[in-house]
C-alpha positions as CSV (number, residue, x, y, z in Angstrom):
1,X,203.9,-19.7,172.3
2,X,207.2,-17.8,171.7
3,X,209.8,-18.4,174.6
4,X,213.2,-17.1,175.0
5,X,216.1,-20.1,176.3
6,X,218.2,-19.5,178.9
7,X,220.3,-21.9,180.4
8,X,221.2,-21.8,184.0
9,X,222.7,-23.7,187.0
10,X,220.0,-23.4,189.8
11,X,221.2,-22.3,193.4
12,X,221.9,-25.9,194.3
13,X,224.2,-26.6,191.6
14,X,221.6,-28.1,188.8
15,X,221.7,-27.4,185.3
16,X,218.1,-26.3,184.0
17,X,216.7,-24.4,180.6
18,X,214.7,-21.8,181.1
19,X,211.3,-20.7,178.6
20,X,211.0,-17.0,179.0
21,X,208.5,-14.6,177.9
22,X,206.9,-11.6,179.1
23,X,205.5,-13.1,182.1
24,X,208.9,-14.3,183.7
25,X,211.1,-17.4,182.9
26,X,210.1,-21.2,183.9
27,X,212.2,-24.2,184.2
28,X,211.5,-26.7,181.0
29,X,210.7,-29.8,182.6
30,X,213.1,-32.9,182.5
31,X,216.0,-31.1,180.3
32,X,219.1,-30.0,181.2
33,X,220.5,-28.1,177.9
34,X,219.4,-26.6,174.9
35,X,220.8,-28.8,172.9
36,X,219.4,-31.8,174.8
37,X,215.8,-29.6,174.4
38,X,217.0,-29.5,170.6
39,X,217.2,-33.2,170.2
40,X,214.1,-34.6,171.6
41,X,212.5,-31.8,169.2
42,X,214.4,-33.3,166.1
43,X,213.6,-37.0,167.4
44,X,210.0,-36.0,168.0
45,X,209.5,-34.2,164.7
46,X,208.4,-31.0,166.4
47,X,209.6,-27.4,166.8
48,X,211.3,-26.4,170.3
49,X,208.4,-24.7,170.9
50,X,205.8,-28.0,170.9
51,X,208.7,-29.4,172.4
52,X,208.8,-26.9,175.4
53,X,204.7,-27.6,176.0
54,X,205.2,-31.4,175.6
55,X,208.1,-31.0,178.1
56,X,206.0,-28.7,180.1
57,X,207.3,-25.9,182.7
58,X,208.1,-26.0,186.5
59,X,209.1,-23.5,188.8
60,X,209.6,-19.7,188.2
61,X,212.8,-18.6,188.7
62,X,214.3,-15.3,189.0
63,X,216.9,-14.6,185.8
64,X,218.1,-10.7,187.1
65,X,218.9,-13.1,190.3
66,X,220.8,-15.8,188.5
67,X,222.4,-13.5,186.6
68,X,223.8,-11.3,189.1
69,X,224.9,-14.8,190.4
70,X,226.8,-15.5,187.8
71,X,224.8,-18.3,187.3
72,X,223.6,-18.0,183.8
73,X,225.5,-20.0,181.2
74,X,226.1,-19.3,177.4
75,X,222.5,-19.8,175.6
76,X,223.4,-23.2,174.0
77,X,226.9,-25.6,174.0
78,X,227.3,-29.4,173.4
79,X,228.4,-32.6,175.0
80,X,231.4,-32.3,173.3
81,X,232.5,-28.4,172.7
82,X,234.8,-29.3,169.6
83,X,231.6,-30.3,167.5
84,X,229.8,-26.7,168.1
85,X,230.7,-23.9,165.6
86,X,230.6,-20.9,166.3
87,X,229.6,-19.0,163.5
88,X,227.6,-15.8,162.1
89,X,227.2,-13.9,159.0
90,X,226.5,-10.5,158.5
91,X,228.0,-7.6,157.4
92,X,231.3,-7.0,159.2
93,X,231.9,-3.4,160.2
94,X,233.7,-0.4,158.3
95,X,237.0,-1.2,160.5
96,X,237.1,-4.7,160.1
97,X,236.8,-4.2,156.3
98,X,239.3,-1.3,156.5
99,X,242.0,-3.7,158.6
100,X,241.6,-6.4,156.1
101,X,242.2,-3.6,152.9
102,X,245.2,-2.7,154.3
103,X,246.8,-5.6,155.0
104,X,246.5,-6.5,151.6
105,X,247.2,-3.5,149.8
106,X,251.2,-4.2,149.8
107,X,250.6,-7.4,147.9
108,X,247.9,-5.4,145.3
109,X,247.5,-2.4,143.8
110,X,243.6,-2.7,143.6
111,X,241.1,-3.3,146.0
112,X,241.2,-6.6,147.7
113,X,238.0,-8.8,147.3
114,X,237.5,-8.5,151.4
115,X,236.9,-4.6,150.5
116,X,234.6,-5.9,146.9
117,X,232.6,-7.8,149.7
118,X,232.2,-5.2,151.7
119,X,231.4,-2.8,149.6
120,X,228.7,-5.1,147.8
121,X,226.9,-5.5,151.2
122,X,227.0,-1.7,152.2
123,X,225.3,-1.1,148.9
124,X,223.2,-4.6,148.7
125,X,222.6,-5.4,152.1
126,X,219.4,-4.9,152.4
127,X,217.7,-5.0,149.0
128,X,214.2,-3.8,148.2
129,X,211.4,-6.2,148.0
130,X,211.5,-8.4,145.4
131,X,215.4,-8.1,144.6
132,X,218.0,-9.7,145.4
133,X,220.8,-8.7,147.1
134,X,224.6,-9.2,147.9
135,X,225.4,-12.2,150.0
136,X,226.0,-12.0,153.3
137,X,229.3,-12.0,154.9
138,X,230.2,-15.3,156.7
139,X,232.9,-15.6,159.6
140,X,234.2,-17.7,162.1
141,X,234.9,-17.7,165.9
142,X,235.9,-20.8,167.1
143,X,234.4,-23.9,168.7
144,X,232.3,-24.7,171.5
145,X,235.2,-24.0,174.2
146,X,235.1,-20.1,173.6
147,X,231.4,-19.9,174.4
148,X,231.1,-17.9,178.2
149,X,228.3,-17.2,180.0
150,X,227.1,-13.4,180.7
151,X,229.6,-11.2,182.3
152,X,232.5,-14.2,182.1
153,X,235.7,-13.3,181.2
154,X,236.4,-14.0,177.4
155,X,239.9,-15.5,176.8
156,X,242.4,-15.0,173.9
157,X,245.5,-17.6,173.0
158,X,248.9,-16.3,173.6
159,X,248.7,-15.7,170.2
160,X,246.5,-13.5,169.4
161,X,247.3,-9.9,168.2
């Protein structure tokens, strides 16, 4: 069975994990996170999803109701927010690539190996079966503490530009 996670604080203030599929979204028995979900699977030696059945589901709740709530939380986090990356790869889009050019173009003539990368993946990106192609594009955003739920406000530093 395929489920989709959702983590959620119930009406009364409980955290729960959710398995969704077409048929609505069920509370995952005795869990509290996905990342508690994660490591009973890891223990066990089983994928989430024999770990959902061996967990087994509860009540039904209603996730358009939680979520108008406010009550939905980001899909995963951790104990401790500084040891959760938050990551991705991926071609990065045209203006990212662009910003990055030009901030290096008065210290080189040429193009800068952000727009080589680029560049690569636009034409490589998504090779033909049975080549290869170029490498993705990895970046990062932070650490657990600039995870939000649905609708939250996101936050930047005083910093930020």
């Amino acid at each position: 069975m395929s489920y989709r996670l959702i983590q959620v604080v119930s009406s009364d203030g409980v955290r729960q994990v959710l398995a969704a599929d077409a048929d609505g979204a069920r509370v995952i028995e005795g869990v509290s996170s996905t990342y508690e979900l994660a490591m009973a699977a890891i223990k066990a030696g089983r994928s989430i999803a024999d770990q959902v059945a061996t967990q087994g589901l509860g009540e039904t709740v209603d996730v358009d109701l939680a979520l108008s709530e406010g009550r939905v939380l980001a899909p995963i986090d951790h104990p401790d927010p500084a040891h959760l990356h938050v990551t991705g790869t991926g071609l990065t889009h045209l203006g990212s690539a662009e910003g990055r050019q030009r901030m290096h173009e008065k210290a080189a003539a040429e193009t800068t190996d952000s727009m080589r990368m680029f560049l690569m993946g636009v034409k490589d990106g998504k090779p033909k079966a049975g080549e290869v192609g170029a490498q993705p594009e990895w970046f990062y955003k932070g650490n657990g503490h600039t995870l939000v739920g649905p609708g939250k406000a996101l936050t930047s530093p005083a910093f930020a530009q």
